[in-house]
Biopython code that builds the backbone (N, CA, C, O; Angstrom):
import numpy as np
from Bio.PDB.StructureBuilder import StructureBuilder

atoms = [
    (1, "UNK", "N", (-6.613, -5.051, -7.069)),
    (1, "UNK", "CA", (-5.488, -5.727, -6.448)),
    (1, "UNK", "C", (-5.977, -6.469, -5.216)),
    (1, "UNK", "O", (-6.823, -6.069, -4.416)),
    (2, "UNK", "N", (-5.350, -7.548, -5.195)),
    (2, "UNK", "CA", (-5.658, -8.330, -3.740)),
    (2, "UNK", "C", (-4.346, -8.551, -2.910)),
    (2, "UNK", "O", (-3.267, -8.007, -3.146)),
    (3, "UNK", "N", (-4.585, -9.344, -2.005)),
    (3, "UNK", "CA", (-2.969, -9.446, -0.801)),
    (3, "UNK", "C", (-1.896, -10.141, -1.318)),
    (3, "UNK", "O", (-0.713, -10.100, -0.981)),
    (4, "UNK", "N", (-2.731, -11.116, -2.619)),
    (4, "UNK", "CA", (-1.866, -11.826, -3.304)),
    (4, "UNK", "C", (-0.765, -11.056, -4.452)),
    (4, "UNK", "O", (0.305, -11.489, -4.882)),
    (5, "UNK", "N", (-1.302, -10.068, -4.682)),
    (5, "UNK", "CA", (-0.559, -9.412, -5.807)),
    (5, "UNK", "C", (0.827, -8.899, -5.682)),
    (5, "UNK", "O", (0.855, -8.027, -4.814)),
    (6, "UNK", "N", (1.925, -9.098, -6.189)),
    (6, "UNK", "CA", (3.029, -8.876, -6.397)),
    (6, "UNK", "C", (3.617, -7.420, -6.671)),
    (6, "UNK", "O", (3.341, -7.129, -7.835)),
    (7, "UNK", "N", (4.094, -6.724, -6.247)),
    (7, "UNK", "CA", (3.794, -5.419, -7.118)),
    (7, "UNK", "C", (5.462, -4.853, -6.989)),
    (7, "UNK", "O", (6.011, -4.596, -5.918)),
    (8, "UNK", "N", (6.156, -4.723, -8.482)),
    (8, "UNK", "CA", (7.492, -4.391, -8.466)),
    (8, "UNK", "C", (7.599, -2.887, -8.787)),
    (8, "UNK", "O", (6.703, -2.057, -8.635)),
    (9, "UNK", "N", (9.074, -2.631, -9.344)),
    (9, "UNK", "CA", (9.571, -1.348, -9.545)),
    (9, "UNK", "C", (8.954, -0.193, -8.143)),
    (9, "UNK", "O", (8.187, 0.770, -8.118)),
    (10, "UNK", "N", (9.809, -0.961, -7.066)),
    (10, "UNK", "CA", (8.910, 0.039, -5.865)),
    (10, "UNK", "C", (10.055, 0.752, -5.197)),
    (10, "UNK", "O", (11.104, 0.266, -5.619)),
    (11, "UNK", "N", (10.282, 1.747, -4.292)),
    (11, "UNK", "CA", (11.179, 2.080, -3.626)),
    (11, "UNK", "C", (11.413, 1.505, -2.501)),
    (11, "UNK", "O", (10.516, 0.952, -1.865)),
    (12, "UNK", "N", (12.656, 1.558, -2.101)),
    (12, "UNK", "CA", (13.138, 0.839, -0.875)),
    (12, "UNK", "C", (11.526, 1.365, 0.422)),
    (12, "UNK", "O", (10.990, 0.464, 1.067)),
    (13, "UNK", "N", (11.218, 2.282, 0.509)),
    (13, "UNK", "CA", (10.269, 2.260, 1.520)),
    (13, "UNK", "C", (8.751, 1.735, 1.402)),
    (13, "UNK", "O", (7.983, 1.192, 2.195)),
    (14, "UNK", "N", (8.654, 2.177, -0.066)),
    (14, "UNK", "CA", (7.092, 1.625, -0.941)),
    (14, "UNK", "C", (7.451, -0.336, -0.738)),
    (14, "UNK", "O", (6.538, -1.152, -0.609)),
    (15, "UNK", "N", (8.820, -0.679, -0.758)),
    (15, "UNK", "CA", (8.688, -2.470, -0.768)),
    (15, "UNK", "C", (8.621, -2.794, 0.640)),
    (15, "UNK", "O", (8.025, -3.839, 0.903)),
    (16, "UNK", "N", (9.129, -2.088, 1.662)),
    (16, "UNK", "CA", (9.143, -2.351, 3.265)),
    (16, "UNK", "C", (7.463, -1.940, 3.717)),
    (16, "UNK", "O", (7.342, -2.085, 4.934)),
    (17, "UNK", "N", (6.322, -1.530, 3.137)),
    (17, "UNK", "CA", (5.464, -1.036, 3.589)),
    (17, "UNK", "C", (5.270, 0.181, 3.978)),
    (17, "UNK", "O", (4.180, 0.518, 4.439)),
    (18, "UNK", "N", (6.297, 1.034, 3.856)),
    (18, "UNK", "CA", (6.587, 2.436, 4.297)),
    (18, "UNK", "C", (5.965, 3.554, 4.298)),
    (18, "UNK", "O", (5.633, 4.428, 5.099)),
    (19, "UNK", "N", (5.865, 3.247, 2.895)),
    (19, "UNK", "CA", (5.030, 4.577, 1.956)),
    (19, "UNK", "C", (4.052, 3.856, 1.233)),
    (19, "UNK", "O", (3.896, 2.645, 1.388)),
    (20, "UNK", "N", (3.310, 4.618, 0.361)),
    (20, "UNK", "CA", (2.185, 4.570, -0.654)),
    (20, "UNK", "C", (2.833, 3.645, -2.138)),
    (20, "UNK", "O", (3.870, 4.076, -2.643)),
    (21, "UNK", "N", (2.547, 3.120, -2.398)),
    (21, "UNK", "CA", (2.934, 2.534, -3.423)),
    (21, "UNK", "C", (2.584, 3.387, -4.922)),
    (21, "UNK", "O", (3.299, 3.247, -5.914)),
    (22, "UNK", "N", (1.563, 4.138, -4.899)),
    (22, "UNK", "CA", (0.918, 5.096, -5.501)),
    (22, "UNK", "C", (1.860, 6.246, -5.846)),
    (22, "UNK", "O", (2.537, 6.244, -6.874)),
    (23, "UNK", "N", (1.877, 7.361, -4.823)),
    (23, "UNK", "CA", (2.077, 8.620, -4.338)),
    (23, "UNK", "C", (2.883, 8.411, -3.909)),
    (23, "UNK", "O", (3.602, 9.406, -4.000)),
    (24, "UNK", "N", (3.561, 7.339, -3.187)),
    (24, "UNK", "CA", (4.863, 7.286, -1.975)),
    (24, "UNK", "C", (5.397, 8.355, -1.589)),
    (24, "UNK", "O", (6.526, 8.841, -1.668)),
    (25, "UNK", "N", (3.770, 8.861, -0.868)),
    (25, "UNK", "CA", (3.881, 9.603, 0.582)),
    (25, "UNK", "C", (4.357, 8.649, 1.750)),
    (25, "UNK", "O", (3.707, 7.626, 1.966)),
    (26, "UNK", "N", (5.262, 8.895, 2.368)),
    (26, "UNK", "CA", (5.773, 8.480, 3.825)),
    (26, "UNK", "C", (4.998, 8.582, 4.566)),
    (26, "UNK", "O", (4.499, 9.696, 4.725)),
    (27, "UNK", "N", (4.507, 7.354, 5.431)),
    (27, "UNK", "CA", (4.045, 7.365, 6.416)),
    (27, "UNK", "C", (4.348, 7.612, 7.461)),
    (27, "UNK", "O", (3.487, 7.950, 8.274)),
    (28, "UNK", "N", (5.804, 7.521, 7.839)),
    (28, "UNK", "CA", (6.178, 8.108, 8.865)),
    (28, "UNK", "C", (6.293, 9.891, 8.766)),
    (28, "UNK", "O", (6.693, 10.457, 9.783)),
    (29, "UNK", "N", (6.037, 10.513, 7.875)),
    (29, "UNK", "CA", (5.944, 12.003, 7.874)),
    (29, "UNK", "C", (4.555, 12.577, 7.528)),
    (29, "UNK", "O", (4.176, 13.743, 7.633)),
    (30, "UNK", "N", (3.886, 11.500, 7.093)),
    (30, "UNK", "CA", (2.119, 12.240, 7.053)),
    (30, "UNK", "C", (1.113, 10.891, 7.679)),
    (30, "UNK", "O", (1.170, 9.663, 7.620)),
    (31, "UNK", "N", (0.469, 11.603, 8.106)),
    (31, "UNK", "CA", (-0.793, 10.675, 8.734)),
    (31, "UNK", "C", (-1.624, 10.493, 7.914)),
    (31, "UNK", "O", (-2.329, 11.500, 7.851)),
    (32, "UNK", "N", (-1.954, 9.700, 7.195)),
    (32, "UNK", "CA", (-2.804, 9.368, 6.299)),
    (32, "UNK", "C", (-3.395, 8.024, 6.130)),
    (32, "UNK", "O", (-2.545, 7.139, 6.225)),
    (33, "UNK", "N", (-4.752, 7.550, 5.878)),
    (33, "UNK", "CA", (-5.010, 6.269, 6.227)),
    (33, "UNK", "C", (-4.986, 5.416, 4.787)),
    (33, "UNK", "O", (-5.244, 5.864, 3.670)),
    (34, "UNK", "N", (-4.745, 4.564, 5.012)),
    (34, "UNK", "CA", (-3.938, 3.593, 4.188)),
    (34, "UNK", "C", (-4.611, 2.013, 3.937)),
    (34, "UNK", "O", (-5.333, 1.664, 4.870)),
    (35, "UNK", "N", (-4.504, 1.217, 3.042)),
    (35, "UNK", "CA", (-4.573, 0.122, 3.038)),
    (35, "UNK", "C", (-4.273, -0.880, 2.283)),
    (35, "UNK", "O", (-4.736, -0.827, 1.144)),
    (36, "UNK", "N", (-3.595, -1.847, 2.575)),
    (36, "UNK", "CA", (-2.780, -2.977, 2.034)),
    (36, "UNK", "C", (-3.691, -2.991, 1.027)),
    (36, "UNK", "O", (-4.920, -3.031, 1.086)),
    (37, "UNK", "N", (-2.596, -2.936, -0.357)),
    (37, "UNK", "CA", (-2.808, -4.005, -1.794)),
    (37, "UNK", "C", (-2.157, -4.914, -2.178)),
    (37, "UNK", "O", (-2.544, -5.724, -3.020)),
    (38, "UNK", "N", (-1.107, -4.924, -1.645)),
    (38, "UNK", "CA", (-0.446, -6.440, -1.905)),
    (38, "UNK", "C", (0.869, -6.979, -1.620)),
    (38, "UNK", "O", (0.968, -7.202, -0.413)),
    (39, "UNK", "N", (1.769, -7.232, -2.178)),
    (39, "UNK", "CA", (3.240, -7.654, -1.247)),
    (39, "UNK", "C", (4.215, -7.258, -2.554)),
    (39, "UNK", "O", (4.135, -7.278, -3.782)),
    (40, "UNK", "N", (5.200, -6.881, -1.508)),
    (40, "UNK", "CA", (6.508, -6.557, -3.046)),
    (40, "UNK", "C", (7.109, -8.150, -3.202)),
    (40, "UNK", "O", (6.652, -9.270, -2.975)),
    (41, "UNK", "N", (8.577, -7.525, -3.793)),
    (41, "UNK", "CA", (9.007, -8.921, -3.931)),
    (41, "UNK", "C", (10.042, -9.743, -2.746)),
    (41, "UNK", "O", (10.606, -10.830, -2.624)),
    (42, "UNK", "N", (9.931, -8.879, -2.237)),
    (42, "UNK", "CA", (10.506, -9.192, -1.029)),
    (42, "UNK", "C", (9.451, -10.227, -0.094)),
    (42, "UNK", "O", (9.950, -11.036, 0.689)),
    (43, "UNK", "N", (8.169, -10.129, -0.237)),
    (43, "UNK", "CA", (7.061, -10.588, 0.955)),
    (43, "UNK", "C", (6.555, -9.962, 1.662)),
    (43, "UNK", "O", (5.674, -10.479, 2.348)),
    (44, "UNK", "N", (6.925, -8.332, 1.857)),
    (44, "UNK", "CA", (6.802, -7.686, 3.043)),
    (44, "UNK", "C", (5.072, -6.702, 2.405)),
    (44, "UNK", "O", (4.930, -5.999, 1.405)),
    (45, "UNK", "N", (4.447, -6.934, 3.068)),
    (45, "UNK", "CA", (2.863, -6.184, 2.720)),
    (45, "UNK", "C", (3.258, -4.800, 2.407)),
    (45, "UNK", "O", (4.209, -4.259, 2.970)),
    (46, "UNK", "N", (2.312, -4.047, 1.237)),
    (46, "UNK", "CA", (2.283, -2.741, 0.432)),
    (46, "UNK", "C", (1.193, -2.148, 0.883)),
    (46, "UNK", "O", (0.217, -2.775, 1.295)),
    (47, "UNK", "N", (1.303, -0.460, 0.824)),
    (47, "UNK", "CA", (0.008, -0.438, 1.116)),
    (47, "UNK", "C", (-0.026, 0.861, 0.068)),
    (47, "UNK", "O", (1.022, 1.194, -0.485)),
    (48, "UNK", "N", (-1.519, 1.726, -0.236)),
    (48, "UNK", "CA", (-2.029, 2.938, -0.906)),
    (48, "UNK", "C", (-2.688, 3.671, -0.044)),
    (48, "UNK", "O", (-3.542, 3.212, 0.714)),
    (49, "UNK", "N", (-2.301, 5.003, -0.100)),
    (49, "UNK", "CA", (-3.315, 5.911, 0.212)),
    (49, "UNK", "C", (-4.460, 5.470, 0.545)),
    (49, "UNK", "O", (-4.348, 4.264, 0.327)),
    (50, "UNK", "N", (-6.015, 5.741, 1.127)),
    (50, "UNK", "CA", (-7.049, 5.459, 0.732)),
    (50, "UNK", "C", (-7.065, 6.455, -0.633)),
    (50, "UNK", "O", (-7.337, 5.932, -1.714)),
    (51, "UNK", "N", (-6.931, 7.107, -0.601)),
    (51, "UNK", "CA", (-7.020, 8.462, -2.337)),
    (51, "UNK", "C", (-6.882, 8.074, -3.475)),
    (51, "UNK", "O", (-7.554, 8.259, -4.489)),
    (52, "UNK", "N", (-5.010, 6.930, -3.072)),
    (52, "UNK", "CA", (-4.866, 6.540, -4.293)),
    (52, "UNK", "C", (-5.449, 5.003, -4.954)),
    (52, "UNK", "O", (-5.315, 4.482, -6.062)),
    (53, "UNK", "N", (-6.025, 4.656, -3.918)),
    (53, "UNK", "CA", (-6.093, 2.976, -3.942)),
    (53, "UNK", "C", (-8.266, 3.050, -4.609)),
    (53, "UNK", "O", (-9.307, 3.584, -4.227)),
    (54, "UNK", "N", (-7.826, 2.180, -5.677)),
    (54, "UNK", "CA", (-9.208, 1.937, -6.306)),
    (54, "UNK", "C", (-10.500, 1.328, -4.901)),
    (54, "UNK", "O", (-10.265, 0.544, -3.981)),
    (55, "UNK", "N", (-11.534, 1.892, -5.157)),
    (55, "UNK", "CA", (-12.453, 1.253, -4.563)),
    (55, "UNK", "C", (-12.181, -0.413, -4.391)),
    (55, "UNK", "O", (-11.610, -0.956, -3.445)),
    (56, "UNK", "N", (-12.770, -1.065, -5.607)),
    (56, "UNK", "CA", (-12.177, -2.370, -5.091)),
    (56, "UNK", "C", (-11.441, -2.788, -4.153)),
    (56, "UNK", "O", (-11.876, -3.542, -3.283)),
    (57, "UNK", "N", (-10.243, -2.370, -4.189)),
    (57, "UNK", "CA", (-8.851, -3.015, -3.573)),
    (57, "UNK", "C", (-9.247, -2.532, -1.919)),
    (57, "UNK", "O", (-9.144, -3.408, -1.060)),
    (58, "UNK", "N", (-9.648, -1.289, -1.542)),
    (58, "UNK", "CA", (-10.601, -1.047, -0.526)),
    (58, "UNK", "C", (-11.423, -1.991, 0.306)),
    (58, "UNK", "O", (-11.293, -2.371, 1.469)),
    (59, "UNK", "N", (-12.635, -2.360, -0.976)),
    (59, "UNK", "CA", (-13.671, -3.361, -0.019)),
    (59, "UNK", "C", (-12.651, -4.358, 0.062)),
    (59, "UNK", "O", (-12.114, -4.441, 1.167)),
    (60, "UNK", "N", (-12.223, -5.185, -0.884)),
    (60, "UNK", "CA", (-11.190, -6.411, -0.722)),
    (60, "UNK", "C", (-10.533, -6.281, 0.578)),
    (60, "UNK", "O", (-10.817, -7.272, 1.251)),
    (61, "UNK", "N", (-9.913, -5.622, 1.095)),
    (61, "UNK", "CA", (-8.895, -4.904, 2.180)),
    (61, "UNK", "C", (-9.634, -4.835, 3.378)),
    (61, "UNK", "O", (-9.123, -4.565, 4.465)),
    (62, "UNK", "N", (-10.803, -5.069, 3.203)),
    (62, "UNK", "CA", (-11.724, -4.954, 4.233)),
    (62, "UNK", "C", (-12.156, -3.486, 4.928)),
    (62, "UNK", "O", (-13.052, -3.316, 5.756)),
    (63, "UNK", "N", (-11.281, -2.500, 4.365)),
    (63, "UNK", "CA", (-11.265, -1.216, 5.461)),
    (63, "UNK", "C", (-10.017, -0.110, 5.167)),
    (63, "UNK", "O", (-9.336, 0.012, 4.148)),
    (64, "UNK", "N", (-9.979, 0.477, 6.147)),
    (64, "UNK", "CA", (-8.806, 1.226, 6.207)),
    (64, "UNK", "C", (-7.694, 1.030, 7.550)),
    (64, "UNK", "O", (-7.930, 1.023, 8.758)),
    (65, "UNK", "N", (-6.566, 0.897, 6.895)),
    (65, "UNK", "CA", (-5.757, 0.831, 8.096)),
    (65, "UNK", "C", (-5.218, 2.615, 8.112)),
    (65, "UNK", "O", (-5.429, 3.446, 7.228)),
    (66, "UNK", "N", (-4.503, 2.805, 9.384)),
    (66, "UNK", "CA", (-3.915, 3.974, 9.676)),
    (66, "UNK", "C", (-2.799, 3.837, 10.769)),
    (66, "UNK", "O", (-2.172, 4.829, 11.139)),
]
sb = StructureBuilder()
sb.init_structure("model")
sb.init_model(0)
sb.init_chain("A")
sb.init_seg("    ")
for serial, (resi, resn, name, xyz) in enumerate(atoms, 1):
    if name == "N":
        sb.init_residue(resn, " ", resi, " ")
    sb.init_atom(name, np.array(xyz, "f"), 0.0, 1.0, " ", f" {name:<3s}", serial, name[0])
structure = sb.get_structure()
């Protein structure tokens, strides 16, 4: 996945950036580091686990956010 990617059927918090798009663990209730894969349909940036998110989408991402 890249920043460009679209990614539907998400929950209201997984499309706001909230949670994991994966796992949709809450970020506001676990600390866990994270990094953008791509945008819902709204526009608003997605992000994964590092756990759940493929290597690729990783280096692409440049890193980890938290």
């Amino acid at each position: 996945m890249n920043g460009d990617t679209i990614i539907t059927a998400l929950t209201p918090l997984q499309a706001d950036g909230l949670a994991c798009v994966e796992c949709r663990v809450d970020y506001f209730r676990v600390r866990v580091p994270h990094v953008p894969v791509g945008r819902s349909v709204t526009g608003s940036q997605v992000f994964a686990c590092v756990g759940c998110c493929p290597a690729d989408a990783r280096r692409v991402a440049g890193g980890v956010r938290r």
